[in-house]
N, C-alpha and C positions, 0 to 999 in steps of 0.2 A: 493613547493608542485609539483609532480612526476603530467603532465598529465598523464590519463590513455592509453593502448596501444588501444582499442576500439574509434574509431573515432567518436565526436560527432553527432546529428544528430541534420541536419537545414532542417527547411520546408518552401519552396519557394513557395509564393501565390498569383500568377498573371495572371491576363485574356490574357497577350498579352505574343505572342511565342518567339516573340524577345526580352524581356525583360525575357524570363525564361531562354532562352539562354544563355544569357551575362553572369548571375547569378551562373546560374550553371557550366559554364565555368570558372568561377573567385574562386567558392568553392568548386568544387570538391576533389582537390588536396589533401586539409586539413580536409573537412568533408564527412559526407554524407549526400547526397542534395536528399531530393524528391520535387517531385513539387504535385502543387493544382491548379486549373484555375477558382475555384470557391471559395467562402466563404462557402457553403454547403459542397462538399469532402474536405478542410481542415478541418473542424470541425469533419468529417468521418476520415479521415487520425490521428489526431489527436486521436480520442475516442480509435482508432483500436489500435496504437500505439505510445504514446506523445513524441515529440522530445524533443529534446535540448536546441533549439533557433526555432523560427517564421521569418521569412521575410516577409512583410505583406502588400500588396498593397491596399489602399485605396476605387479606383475608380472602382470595380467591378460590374455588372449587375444587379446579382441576391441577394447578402447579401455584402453591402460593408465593409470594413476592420474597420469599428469603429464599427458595428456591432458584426464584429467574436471576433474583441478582448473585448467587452461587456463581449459576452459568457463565452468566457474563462478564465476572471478574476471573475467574478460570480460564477463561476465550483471549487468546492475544488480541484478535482480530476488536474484540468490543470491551476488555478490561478498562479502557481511559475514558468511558461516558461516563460521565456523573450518573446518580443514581439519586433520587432525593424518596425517600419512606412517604407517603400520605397516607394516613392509616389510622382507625379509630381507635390502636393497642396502646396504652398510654402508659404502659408499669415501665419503668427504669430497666429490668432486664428483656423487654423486647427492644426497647431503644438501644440497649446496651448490643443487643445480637445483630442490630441491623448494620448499625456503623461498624462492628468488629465483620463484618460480609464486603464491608469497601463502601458502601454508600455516605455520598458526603454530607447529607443532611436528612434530618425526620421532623416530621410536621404533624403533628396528629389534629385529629380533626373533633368537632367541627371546624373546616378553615376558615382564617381571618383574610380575603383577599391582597389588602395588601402587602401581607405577609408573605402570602407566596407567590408573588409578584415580582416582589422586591429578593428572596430569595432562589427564585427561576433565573431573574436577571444576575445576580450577584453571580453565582455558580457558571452559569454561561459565559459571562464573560472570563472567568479563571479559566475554564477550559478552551476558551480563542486564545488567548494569553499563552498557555501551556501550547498547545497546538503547533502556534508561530515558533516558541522557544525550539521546540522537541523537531518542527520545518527546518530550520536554520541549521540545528547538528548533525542533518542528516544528507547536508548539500558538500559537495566535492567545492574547499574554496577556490580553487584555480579555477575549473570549466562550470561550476554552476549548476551541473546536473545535480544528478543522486551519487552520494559515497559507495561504500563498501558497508557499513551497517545496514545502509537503507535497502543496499540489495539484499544482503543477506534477511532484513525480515519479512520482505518483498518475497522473495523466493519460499520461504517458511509459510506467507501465508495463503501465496499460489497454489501450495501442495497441499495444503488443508483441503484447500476448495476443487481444487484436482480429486484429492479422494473421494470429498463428499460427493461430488456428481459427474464422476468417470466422463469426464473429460481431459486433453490431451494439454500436457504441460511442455513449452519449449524455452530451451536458452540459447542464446545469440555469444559467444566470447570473440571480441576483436581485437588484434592488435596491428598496431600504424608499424608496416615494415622497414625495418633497416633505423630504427628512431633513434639510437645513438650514432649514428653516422650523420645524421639529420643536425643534432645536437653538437656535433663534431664539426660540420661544415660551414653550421650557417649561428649556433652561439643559442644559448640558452632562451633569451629572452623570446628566440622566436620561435625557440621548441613549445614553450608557453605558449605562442600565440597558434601553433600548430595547434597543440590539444586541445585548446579552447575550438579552434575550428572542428577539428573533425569530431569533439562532442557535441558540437551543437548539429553537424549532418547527422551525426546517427540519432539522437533525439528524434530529430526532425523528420523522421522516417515513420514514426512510432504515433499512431492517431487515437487509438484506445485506452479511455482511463484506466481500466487494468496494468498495459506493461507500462514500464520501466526501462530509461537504457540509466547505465552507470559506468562512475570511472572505478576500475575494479583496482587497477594500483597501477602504479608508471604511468605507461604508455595502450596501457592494455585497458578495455572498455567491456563489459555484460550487458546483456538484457532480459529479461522474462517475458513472458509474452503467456498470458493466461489463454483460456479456450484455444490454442493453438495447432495445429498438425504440424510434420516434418515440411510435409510441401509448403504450407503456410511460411513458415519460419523461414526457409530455406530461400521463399521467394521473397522475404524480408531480407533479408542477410545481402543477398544479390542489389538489393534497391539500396543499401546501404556502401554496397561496396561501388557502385555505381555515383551515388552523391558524394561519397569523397573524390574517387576522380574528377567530379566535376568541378569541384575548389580550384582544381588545378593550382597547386601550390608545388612549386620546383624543388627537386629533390636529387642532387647532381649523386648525391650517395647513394642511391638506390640499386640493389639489383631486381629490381621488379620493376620500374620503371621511373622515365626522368620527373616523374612527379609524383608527389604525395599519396600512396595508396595504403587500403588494409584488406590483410585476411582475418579471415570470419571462419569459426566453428560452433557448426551445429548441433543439437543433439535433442529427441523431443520422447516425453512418456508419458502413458498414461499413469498417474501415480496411484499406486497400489504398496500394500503392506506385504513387506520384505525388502523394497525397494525406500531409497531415501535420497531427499533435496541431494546430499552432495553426489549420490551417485551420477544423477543427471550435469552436474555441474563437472563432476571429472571426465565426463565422456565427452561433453564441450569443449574440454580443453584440451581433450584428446583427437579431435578433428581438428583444432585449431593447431596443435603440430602440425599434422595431416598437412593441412594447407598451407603452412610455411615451409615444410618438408617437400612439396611438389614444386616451389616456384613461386609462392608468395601471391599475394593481390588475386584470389579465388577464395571461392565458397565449398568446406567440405563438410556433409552433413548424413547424419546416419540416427537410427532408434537404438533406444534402449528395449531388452525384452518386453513383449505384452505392447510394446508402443505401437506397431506398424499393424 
């Protein structure tokens, strides 16, 4: 397997300057090194942008390093970075605490460079490896998007980040009307080539790494859409239902028109305690009757309390 040309990223987490030095001196070459002097900004460092690998020193002031790594294996969002211990604790029952915390290697120091070189690299590359595997089961095999796992952890950790900085969470539910007629008229193989198209329009619609569109089952499609509003969402849904029609793929079964269309339901909140992922996700799906109930190939979209 091809590493990629994008240099991985290691986050170096130690209170002393000489010891960030040696570190990022010995990794530069091969990765890219940020540093942290606290258990507090790696955690910040982390949340803003999660690396590759951790370098992670023990003995810090204010939040020591079995601490941070607590955090981070607790956290869906940053439990799969490696963690590697650098640390001058060297009894068997601190080694013994660190790896039973999830970190998959301890290195005590003084370091031998090409040790932790050699095991910066070894580690990174297990978790590309992992990455790809864990990529691949999370992709719909028919249309290529993202499955139904993928959304649902997609939406799990939308809502994290919804709560933590009250901002507005939306979801998109689609579905291609009349698609067993579709499937009736013109034969399976090109129901297939249907879905395939119209996940790739609604994809296609979507330009921030944050969302996500997916095939949620059948014929029916999700999306999430993080830092979102209703009008936002609502004016996505529309661009969406607009780039199917534009396929223009014939669809003599239709009562919504002679060609290939979908309705789309809205529904967007700010996430808050009391409220939960599915509830925003059955109010989706409760516009998206809405809109197959009115006539098919339209956008109906509404909030959930606290959202508007």
């Amino acid at each position: 397997m091809e590493m990629p040309a994008t240099p991985a990223t290691v986050l170096v987490v130690d209170d002393a300057p000489s010891n960030l030095a040696i570190l990022t001196e010995t990794l530069r070459g091969e990765f890219d090194v940020r540093i942290a002097t606290s258990g507090a900004e790696a955690l910040r460092l982390v949340d803003a942008a999660p690396p590759d690998l951790i370098l992670l020193d023990i003995l810090m002031p204010d939040m020591d390093g079995y601490e941070v790594c607590r955090r981070l294996k607790t956290d869906y969002a940053t439990r799969n970075i490696p963690v590697i211990f650098l640390t001058a604790k060297n009894e068997v029952a601190d080694e013994t605490q660190g790896l039973s915390l999830g970190a998959v290697d301890y290195i005590t120091k003084p370091v031998t460079v090409p040790i932790v070189q050699a095991r910066v690299r070894a580690h990174v590359e297990l978790k590309r490896r992992g990455d790809l595997l864990e990529n691949l089961s999370m992709r719909d095999g028919l249309t290529g998007i993202a499955n139904r796992r993928r959304f649902d952890e997609c939406l799990e950790r939308a809502w994290r980040h919804g709560m933590r900085c009250a901002t507005p969470l939306s979801v998109i539910m689609a579905d291609i009307d009349d698609f067993k007629a579709y499937n009736d008229a013109y034969g399976h193989m090109a129901g297939d080539v249907c879905l395939k198209n119209v996940a790739r329009a609604l994809a296609g619609v979507l330009r921030r790494p944050g969302d996500l569109a997916a095939r949620f089952g059948g014929e029916e499609f999700a999306m999430v859409l993080e830092d979102t509003s209703l009008s936002g969402a609502r004016h996505l849904a529309e661009a969406m239902r607009l780039t199917v029609r534009a396929l223009d793929m014939a669809h003599a079964g239709s009562r919504a028109a002679p060609i290939v269309t979908v309705s789309l339901g809205v529904a967007s909140v700010v996430p808050v305690g009391g409220l939960s992922p599915d509830a925003l996700l059955r109010s989706a799906d409760r516009m998206l009757y809405q809109a197959k109930q009115a006539g098919r190939d339209r956008v109906v979209a509404d909030c959930l309390p606290l959202a508007c």
